[in-house]
DSSP file (Angstrom, degrees, kcal/mol; ACC not computed):
  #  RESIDUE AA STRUCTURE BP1 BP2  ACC     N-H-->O    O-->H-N    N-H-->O    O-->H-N    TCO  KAPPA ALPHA  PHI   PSI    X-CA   Y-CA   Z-CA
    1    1 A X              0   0    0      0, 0.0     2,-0.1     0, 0.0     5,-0.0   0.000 360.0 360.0 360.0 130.9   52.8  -46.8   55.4
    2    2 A X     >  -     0   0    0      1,-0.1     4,-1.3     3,-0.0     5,-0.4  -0.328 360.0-111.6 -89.4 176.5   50.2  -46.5   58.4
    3    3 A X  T  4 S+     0   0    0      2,-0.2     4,-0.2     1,-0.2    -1,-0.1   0.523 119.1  60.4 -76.4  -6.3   48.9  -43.1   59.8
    4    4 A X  T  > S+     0   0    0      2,-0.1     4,-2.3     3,-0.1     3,-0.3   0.956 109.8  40.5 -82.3 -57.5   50.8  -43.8   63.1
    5    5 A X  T  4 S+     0   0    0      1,-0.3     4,-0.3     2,-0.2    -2,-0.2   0.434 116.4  49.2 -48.8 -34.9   54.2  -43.9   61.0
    6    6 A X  T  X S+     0   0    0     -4,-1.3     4,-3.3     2,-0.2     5,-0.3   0.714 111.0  53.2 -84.7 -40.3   53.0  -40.8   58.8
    7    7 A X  H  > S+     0   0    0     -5,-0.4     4,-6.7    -3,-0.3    -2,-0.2   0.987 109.6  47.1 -48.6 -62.6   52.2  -39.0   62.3
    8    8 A X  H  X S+     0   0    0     -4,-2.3     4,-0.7     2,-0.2    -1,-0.2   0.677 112.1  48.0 -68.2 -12.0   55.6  -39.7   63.6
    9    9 A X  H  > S+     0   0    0     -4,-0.3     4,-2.9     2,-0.2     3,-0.4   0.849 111.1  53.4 -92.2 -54.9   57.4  -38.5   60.5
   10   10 A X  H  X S+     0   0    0     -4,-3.3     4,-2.4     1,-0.2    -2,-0.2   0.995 115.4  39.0 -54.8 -58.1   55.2  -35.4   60.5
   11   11 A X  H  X S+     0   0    0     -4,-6.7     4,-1.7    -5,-0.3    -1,-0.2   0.853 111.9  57.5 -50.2 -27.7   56.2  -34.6   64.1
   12   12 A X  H  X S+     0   0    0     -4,-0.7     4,-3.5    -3,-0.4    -1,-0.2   0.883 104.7  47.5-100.1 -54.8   59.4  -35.6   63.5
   13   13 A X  H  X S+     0   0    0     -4,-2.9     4,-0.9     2,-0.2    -2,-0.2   0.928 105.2  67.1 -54.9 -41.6   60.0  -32.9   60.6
   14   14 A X  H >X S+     0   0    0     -4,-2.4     3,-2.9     2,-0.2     4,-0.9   0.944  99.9  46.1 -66.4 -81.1   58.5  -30.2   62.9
   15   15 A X  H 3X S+     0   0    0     -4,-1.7     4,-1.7     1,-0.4    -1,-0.2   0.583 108.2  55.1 -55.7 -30.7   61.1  -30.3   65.2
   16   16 A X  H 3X S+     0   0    0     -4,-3.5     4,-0.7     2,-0.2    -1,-0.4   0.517 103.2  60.0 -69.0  -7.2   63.8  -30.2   62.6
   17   17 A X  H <X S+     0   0    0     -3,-2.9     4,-2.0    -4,-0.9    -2,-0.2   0.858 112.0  37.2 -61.0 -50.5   62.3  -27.3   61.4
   18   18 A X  H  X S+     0   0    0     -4,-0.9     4,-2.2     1,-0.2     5,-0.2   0.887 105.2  56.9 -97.0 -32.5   62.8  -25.8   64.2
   19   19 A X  H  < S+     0   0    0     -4,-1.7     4,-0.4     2,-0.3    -1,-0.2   0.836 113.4  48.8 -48.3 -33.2   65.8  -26.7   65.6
   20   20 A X  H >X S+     0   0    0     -4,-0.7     3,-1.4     1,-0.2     4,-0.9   0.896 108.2  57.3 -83.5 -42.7   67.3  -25.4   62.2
   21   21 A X  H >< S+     0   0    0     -4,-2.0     3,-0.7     1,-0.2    -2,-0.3   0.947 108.6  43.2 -44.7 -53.6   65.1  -22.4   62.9
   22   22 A X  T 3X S+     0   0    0     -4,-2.2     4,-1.8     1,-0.3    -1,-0.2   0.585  96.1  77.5 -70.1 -15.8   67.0  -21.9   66.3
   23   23 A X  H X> S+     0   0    0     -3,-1.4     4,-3.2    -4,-0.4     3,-0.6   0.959  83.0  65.1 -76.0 -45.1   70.4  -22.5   64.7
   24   24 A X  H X< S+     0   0    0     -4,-0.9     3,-1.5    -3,-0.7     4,-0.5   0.467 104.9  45.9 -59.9-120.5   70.3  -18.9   63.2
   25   25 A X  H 3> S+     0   0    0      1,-0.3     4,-1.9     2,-0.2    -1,-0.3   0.088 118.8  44.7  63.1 -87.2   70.5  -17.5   67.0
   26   26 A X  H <X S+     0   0    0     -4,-1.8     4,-0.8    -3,-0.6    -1,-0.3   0.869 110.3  47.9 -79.0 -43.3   73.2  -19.9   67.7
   27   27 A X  H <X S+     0   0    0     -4,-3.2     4,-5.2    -3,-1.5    -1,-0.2   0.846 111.8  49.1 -56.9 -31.6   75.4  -19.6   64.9
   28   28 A X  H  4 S+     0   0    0     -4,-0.5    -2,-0.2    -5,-0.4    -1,-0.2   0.996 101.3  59.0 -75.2 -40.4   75.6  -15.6   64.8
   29   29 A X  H  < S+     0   0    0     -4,-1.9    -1,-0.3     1,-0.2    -2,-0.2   0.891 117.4  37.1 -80.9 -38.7   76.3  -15.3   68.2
   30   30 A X  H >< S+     0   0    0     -4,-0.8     3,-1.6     2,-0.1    -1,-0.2   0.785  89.9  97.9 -36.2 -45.6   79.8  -17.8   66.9
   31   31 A X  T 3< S+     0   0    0     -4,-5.2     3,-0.1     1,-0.2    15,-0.0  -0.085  86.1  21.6 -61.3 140.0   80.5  -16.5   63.9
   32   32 A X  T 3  S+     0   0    0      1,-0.2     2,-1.1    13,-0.0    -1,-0.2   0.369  87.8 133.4  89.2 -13.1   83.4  -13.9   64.0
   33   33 A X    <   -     0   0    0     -3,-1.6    12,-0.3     1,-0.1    13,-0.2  -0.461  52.9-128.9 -59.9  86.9   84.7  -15.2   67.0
   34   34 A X        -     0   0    0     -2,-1.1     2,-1.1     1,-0.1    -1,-0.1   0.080  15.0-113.0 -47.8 134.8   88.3  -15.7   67.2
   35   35 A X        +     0   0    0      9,-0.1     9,-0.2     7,-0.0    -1,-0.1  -0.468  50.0 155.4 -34.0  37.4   90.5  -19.1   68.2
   36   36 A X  E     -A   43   0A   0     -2,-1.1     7,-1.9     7,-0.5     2,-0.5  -0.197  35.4-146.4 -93.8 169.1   92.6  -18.7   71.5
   37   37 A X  E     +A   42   0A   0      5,-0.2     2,-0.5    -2,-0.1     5,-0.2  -0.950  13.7 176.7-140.6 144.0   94.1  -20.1   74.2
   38   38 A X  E >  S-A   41   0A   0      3,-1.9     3,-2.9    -2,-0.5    -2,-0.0  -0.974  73.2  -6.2-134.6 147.2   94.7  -18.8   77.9
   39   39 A X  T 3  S-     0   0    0     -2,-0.5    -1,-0.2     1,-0.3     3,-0.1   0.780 128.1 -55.2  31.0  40.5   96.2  -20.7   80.7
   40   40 A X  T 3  S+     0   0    0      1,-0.3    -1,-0.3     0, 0.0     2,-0.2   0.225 112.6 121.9 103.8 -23.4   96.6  -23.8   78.9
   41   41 A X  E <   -A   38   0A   0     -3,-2.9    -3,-1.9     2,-0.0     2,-0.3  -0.683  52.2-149.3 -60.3 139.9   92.3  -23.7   78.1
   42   42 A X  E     -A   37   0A   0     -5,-0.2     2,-0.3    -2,-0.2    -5,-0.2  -0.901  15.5-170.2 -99.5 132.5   91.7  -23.7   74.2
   43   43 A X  E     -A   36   0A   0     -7,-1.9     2,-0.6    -2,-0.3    -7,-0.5  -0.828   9.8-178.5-144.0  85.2   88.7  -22.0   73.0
   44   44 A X    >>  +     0   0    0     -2,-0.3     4,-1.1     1,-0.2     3,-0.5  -0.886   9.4 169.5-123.3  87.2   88.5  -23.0   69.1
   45   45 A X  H 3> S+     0   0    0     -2,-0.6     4,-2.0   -12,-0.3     3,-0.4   0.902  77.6  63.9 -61.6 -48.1   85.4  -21.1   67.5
   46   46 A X  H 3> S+     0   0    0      1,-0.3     4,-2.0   -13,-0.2    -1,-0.2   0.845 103.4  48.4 -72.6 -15.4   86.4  -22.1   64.1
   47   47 A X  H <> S+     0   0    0     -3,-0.5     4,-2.0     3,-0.1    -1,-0.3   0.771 108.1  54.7 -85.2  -6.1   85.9  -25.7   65.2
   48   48 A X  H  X S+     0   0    0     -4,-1.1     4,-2.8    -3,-0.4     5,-0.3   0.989 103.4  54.7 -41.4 -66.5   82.5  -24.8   66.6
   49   49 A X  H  < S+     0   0    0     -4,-2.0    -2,-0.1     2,-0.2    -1,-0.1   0.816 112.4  43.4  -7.8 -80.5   81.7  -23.4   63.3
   50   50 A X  H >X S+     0   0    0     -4,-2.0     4,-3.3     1,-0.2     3,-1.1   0.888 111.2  52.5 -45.2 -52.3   82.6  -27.0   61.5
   51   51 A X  H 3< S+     0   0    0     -4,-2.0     5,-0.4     1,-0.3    -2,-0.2   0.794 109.6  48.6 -82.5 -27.4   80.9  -29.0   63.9
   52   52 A X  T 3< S+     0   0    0     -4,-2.8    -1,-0.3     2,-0.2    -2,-0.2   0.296 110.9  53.4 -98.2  26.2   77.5  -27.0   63.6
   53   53 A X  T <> S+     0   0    0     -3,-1.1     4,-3.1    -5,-0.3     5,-0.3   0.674 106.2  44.4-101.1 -58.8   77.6  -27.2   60.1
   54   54 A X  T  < S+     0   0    0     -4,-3.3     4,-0.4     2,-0.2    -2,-0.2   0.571 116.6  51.0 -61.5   9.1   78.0  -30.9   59.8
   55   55 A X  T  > S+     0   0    0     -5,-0.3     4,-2.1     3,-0.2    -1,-0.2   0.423 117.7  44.3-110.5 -53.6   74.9  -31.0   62.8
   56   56 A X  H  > S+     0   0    0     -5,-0.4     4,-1.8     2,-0.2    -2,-0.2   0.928 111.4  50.3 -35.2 -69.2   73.1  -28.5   60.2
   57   57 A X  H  X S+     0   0    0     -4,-3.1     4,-1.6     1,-0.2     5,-0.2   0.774 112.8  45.0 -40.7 -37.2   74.0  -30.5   57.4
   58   58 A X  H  > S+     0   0    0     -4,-0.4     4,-2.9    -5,-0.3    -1,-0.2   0.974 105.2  58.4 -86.1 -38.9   72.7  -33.9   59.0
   59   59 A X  H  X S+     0   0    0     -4,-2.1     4,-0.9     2,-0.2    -2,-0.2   0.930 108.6  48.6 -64.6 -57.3   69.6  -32.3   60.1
   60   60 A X  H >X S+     0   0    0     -4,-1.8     3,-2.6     1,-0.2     4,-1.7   0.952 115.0  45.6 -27.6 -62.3   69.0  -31.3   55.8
   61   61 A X  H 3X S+     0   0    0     -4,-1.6     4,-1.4     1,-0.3    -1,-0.2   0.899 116.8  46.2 -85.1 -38.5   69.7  -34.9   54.7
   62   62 A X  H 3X S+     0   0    0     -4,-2.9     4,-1.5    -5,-0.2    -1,-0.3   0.841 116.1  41.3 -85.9  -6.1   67.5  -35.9   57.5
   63   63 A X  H <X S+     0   0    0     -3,-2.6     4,-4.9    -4,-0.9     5,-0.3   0.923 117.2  51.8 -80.4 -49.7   64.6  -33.4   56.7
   64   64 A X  H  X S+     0   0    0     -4,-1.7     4,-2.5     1,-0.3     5,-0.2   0.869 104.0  49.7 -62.7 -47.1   65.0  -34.2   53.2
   65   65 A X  H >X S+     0   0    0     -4,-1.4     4,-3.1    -5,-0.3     3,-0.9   0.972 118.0  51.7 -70.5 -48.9   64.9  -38.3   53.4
   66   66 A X  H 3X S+     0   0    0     -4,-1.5     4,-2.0     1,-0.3     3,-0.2   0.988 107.8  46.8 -50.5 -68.0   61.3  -37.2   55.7
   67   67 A X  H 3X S+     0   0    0     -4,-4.9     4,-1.4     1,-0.2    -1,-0.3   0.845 110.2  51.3 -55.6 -31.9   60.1  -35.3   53.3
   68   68 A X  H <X S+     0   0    0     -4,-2.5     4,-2.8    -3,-0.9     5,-0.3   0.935 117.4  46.3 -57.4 -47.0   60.8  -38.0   50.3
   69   69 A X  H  X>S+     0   0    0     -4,-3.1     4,-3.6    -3,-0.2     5,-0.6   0.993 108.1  44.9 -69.0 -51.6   59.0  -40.4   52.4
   70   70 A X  H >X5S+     0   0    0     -4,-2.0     4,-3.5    -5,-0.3     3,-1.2   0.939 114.8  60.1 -63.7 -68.5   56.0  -38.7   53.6
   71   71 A X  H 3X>S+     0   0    0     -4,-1.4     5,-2.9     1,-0.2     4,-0.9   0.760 113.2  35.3  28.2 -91.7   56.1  -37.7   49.7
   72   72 A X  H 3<5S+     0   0    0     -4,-2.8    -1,-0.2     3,-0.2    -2,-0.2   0.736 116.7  52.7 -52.2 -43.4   55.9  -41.2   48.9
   73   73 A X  H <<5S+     0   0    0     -4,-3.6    -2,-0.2    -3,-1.2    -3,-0.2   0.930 111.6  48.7 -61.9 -56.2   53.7  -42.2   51.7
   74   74 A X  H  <<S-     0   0    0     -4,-3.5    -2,-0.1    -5,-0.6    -3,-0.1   0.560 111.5-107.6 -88.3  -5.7   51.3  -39.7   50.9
   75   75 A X  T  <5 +     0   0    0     -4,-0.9     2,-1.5    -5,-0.4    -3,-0.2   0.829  63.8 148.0  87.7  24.6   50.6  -40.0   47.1
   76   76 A X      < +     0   0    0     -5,-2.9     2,-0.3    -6,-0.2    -1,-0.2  -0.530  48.0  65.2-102.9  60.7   52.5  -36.9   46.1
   77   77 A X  S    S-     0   0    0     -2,-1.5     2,-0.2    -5,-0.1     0, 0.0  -0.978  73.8-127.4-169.7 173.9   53.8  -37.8   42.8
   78   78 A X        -     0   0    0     -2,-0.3     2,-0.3     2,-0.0    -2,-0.1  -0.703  15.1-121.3-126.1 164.7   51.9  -38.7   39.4
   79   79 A X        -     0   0    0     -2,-0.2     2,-0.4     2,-0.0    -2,-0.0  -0.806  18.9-138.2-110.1 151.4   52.0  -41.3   37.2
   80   80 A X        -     0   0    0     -2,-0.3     2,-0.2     2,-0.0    -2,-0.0  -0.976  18.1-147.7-125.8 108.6   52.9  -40.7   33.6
   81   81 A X        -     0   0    0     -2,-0.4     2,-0.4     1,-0.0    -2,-0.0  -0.552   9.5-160.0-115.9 130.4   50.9  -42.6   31.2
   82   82 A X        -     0   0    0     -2,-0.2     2,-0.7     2,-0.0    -2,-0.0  -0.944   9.1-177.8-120.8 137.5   52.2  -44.2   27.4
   83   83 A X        -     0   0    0     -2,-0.4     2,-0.3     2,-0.0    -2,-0.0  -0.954   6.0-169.4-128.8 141.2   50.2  -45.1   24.8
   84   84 A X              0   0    0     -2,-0.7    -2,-0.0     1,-0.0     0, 0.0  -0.884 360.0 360.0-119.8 142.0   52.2  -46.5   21.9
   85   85 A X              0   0    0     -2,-0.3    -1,-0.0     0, 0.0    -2,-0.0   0.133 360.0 360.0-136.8 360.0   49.5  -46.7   18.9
């Protein structure tokens, strides 16, 4: 993997970082919020809820697969050596 490609991965992980950083903010100010409807508008917190938890959730699985690579990329794992005598 070249150093442009390591660059973008690194940048790319900082911003999920923070965007998951931000989320705490955005979530509290949802959480507790009740479900209603007025004049025929629907205002459904508890699917807020779901839907920024599966956006949470993909942002892990995407941090995670970055972080394997750059991992991989970067020579952050051992080799385990056997000598059979």
């Amino acid at each position: 993997m070249d150093q442009e490609t390591i660059d973008a991965l690194q940048a790319r992980k900082t911003a999920i970082l923070a965007e998951i950083a931000a989320f705490g903010a955005a979530t509290a100010s949802v959480q507790g919020k009740p479900s209603y409807n007025v004049d025929g508008q629907s205002f459904d917190w508890n699917g807020a809820r779901v839907s920024i938890t599966a956006y949470r959730k993909g942002l892990y699985d995407e941090l995670t697969e970055i972080t394997r690579q750059l991992s991989l990329a970067q020579g952050d794992w051992e080799v385990q050596d056997v000598v059979i005598t």
